[in-house]
C-alpha positions in Angstrom: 0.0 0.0 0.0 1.7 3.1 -0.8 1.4 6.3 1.4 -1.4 8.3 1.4 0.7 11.4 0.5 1.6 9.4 -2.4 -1.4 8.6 -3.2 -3.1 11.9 -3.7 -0.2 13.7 -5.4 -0.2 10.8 -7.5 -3.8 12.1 -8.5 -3.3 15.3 -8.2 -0.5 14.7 -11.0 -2.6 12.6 -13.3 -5.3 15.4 -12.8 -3.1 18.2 -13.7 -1.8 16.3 -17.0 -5.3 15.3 -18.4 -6.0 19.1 -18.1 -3.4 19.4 -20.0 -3.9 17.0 -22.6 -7.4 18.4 -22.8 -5.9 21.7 -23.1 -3.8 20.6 -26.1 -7.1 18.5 -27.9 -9.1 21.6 -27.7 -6.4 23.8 -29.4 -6.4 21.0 -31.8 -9.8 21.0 -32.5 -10.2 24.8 -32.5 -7.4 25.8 -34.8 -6.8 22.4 -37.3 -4.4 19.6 -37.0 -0.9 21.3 -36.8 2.2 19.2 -35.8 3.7 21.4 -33.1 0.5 20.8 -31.4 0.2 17.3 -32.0 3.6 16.7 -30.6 3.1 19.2 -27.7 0.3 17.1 -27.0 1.6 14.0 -27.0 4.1 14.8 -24.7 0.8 15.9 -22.6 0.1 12.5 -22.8 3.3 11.5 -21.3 2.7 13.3 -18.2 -0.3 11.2 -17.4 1.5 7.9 -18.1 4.6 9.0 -15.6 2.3 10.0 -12.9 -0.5 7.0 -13.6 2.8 4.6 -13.3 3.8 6.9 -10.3 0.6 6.1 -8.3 0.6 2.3 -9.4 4.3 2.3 -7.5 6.5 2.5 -10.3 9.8 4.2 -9.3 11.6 7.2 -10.2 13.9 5.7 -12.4 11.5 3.6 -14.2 9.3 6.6 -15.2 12.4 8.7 -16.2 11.9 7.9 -19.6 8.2 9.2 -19.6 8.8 12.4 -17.7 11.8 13.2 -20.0 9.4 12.8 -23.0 7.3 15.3 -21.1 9.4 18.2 -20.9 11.3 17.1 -24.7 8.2 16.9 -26.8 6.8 20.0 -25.1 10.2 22.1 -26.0 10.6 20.7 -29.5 6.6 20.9 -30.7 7.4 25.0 -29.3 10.6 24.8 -31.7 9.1 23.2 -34.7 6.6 25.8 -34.7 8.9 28.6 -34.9 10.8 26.5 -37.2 8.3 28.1 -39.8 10.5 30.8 -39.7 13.1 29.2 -41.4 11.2 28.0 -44.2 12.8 24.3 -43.9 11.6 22.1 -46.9 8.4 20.4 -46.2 10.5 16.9 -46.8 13.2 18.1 -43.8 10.2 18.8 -42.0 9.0 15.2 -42.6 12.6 13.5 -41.5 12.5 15.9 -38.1 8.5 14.5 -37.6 10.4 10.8 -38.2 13.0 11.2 -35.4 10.4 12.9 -32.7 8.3 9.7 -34.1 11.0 7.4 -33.4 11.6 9.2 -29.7 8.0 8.6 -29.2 8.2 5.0 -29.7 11.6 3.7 -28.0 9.5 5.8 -24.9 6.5 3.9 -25.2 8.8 1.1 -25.5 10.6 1.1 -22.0 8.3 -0.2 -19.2 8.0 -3.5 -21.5 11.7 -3.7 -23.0 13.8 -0.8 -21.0 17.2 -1.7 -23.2 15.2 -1.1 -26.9 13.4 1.6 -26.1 16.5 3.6 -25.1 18.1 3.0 -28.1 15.5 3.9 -29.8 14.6 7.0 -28.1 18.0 7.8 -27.7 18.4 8.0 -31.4 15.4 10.0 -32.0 16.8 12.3 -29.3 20.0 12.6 -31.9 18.3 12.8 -34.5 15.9 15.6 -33.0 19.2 17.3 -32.2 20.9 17.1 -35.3 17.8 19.1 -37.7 17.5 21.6 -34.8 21.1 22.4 -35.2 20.2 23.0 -38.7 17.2 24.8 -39.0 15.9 25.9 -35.5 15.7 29.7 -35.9 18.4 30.1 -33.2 20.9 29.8 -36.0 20.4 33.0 -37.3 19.7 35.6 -34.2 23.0 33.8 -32.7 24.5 36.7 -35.1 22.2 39.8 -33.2 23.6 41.4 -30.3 22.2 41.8 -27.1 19.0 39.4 -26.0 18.3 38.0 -29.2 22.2 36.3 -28.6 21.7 35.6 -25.5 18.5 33.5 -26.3 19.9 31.9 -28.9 23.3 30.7 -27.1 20.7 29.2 -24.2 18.9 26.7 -27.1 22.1 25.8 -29.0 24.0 24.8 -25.8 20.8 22.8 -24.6 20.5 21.2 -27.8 24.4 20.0 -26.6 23.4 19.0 -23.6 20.1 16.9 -25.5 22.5 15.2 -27.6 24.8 13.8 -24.5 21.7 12.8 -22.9 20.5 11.1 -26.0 24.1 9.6 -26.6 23.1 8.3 -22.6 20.1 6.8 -23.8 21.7 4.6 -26.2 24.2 3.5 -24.6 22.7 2.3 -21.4 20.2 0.8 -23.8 23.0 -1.1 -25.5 24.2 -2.5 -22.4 26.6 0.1 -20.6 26.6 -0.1 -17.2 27.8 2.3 -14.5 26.5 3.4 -10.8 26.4 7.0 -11.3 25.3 6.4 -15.5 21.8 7.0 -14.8 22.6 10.5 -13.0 24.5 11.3 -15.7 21.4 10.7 -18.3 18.7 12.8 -15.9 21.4 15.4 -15.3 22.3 16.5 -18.9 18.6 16.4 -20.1 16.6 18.2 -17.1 19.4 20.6 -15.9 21.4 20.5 -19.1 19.1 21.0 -21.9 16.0 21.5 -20.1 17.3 24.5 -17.6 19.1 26.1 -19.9 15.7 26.5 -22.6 14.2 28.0 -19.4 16.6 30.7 -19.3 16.4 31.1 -22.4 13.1 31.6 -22.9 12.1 33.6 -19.6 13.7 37.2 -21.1 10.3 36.6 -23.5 8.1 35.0 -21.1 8.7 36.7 -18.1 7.7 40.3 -20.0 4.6 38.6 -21.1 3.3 37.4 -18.4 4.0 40.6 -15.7 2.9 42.9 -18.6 6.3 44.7 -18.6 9.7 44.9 -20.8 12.4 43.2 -19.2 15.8 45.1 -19.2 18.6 42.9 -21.1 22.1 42.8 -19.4 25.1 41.0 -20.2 25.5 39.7 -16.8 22.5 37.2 -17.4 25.7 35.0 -19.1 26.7 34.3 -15.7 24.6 32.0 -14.4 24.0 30.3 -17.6 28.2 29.9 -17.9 27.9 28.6 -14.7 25.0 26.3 -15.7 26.7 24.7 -18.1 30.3 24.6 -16.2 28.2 22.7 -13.4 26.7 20.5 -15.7 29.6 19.6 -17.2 31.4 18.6 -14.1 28.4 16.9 -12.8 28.4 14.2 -15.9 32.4 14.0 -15.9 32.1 12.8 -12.4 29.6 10.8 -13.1 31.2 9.0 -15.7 34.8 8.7 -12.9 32.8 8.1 -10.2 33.8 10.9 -8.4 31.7 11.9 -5.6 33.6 15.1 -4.3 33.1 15.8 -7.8 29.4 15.4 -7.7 29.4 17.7 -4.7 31.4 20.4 -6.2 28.6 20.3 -9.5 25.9 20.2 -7.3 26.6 23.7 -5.5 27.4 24.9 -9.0 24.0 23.7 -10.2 22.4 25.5 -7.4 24.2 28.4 -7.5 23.6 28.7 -10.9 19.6 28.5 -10.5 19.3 31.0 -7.6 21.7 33.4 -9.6 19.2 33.1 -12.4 16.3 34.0 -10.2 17.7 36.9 -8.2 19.2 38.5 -11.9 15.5 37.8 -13.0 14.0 39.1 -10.1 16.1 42.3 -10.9 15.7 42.4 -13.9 12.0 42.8 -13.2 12.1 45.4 -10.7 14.4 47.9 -12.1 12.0 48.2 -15.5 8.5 50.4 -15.4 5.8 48.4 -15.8 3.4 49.3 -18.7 -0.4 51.0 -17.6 -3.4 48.4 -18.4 -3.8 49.3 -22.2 -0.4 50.1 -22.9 1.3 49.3 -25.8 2.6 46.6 -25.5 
């Protein structure tokens, strides 16, 4: 019998998913089939899975997979929309809808048989990676100064980090074995890749949300430097086995995160925000 604390965040997660799946079918239905919905949604789907498997007593490691898929599907359906951008051939779109496809599987694949569905999704992950690198729209305002740069260097380094973690995937799936190998995997992918599209993405979002223009400054570099330092040293001692090491990137991790916040938090206060029916 699992705990009862388990039990109702366990419902309270499968809840929260379906509302967003829901969320994602009525966009769907609203607006037309469109692809980065259809994979945003799936991902959606995902969430429920992880937290159904959750509540049935599945452990952390087992839903990994799932949960990964989660926040993956959700960042790359966001990046295949602006993708339009680009103006990628409608057959490069079809091979970059085949890897997410091939993701999609190898996760549906890994409560039955863990060791294909890695290598599978692991692939896909690469192969995700790889027409990103090509035709995500980061490419091109890498070469603008200022917060259009700093955007762009957060996605291409996640998109690194994605690669390593998909890398991971296969080769745990093809048999490598290590203690500290799983870390490594669920480090590069949620801080890695995942934290550093969050830091990218919240000079946009942020504004949005609080209705004001958020003030660029070069310093925001220093927490995501030190992201990706932390990261780094994090998976290099995972792959030694170096637990002073681990230590050393876990402070960095940390540090890293509330440095982010406090520069945000800054960032926030030190710009005017804009009267109800401003422009905007």
């Amino acid at each position: 019998m699992l705990p009862l604390q388990r039990q109702l965040a366990g419902v309270l997660l499968v809840l929260a998913g379906a509302v967003v799946t829901a969320t994602y079918l009525v966009l769907l239905r609203a607006g037309g089939v469109h692809a980065h919905l259809v994979v945003m949604a799936v991902g959606a789907v995902t969430w429920v899975a992880a937290a159904a498997w959750w509540l049935a007593g599945a452990g952390p490691v087992r839903i990994t997979p799932l949960l990964a898929a989660f926040l993956v599907l959700t960042i790359i359906g966001e990046r295949l929309e602006l993708s339009r951008l680009t103006l990628p051939a409608p057959a490069s779109r079809r091979r970059f809808l085949g890897a997410v496809a091939l993701f999609v599987l190898g996760v549906a694949l890994t409560p039955f048989r863990l060791g294909t569905g890695l290598v599978l999704g692991g692939l896909g992950m690469l192969g995700q990676v790889a027409w990103l690198w090509r035709h995500d729209l980061a490419r091109r305002t890498i070469r603008r100064p200022g917060l259009p740069r700093f955007s762009a260097t957060c996605l291409l380094a996640g998109y690194v980090w994605l690669a390593v973690s998909g890398g991971l995937w296969v080769a745990m799936g093809l048999g490598a074995r290590g203690p500290l190998l799983h870390d490594a995997l669920v480090h590069s992918l949620f801080l890695g890749f995942v934290l550093s599209m969050v830091m990218g993405h919240a000079p946009i979002i942020v504004p949005a949300v609080l209705r004001t223009s958020l003030t660029y400054h070069p310093v925001a570099y220093v927490p995501l430097a030190l992201l990706h330092v932390s990261v780094a040293v994090r998976i290099g001692a995972d792959l030694v086995g170096s637990f002073p090491g681990r230590l050393a990137a876990l402070h960095g991790n940390v540090t890293a995160l509330a440095l982010f916040v406090v520069l945000t938090v800054w960032a926030v206060r030190r710009t005017p925000r804009l009267a109800p029916g401003g422009p905007r």
